[in-house]
N, C-alpha and C positions, 0 to 999 in steps of 0.2 A: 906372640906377646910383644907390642912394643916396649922400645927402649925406654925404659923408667923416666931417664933423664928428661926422654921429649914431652913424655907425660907430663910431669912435673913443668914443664914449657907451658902445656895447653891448661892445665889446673891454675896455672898462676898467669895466663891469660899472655902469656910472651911470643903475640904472633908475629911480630916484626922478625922473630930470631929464627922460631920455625920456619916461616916463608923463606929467608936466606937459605937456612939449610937444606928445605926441599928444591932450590933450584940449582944445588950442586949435582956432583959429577958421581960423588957415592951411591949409587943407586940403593942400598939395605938403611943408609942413612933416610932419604926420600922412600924409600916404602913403611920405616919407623916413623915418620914426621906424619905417613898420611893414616898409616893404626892411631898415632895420638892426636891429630885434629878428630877420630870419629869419636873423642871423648867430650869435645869442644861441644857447646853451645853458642855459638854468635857467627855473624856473618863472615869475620874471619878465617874463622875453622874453613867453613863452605867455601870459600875464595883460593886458601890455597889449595884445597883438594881438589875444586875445577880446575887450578892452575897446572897439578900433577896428574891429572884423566888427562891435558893435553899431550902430557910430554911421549917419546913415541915409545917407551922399554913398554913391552907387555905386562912387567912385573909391576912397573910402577902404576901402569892403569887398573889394574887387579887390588892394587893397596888403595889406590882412591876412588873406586866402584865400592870397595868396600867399606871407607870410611866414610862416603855419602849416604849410604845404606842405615850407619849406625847413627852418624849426627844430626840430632834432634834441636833445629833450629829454623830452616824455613823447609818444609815439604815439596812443597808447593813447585822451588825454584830449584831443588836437588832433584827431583824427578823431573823436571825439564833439560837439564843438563844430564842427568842421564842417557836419557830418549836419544838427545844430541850423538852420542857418543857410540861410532861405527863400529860395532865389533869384527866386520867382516867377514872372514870363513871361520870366525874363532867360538863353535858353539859352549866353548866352555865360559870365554865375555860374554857369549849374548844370556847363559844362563845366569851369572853372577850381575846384570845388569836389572833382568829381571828379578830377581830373590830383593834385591836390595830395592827396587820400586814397590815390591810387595811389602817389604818389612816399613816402607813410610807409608804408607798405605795403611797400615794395620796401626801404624804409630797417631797417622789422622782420625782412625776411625776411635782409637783407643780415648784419644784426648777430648774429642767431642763429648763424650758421657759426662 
């Protein structure tokens, strides 16, 4: 569960503050910032989670594979930057990369009706 507080961040739309704290050195801080941008709706949210799928912990691409997955804002350009994103000999990212292109997938198909 992320941290309430960052929730309360992305609910009241404080992406300037998020963004800061996902580029710190706390890495459980930056895996909470990227659980609560997946509650985000707007391009924000999406910017800093591509900004934390780049960083190198594993832990931290795992939190923003996962909050790309959740945030329902552009489909379109979150499964692009997935695609992007090498998981290497790691088939536990390449599964978590796909799940999350499926769940926008299903998110596009759903919203079209």
């Amino acid at each position: 569960m992320a941290n309430e507080k960052f929730v309360k961040f992305a609910k009241e739309k404080n992406w300037k503050k998020l963004a800061k704290i996902g580029t710190k050195k706390n890495l459980q801080d930056v895996i909470d910032v990227a659980e609560a941008c997946g509650y985000g709706r707007s391009e924000e949210a999406r910017n800093i989670l591509i900004d934390i799928l780049a960083r190198p912990e594993r832990e931290a691409k795992i939190a923003a594979i996962k909050g790309l997955g959740a945030l329902r804002y552009d489909p379109d350009s979150q499964t692009e930057a997935l695609r992007h994103c090498n998981p290497g000999n790691d088939p536990e990212l390449a599964d978590l990369i796909k799940a999350s292109i499926d769940a926008l997938r299903e998110f596009t198909r759903e919203s079209k009706k």
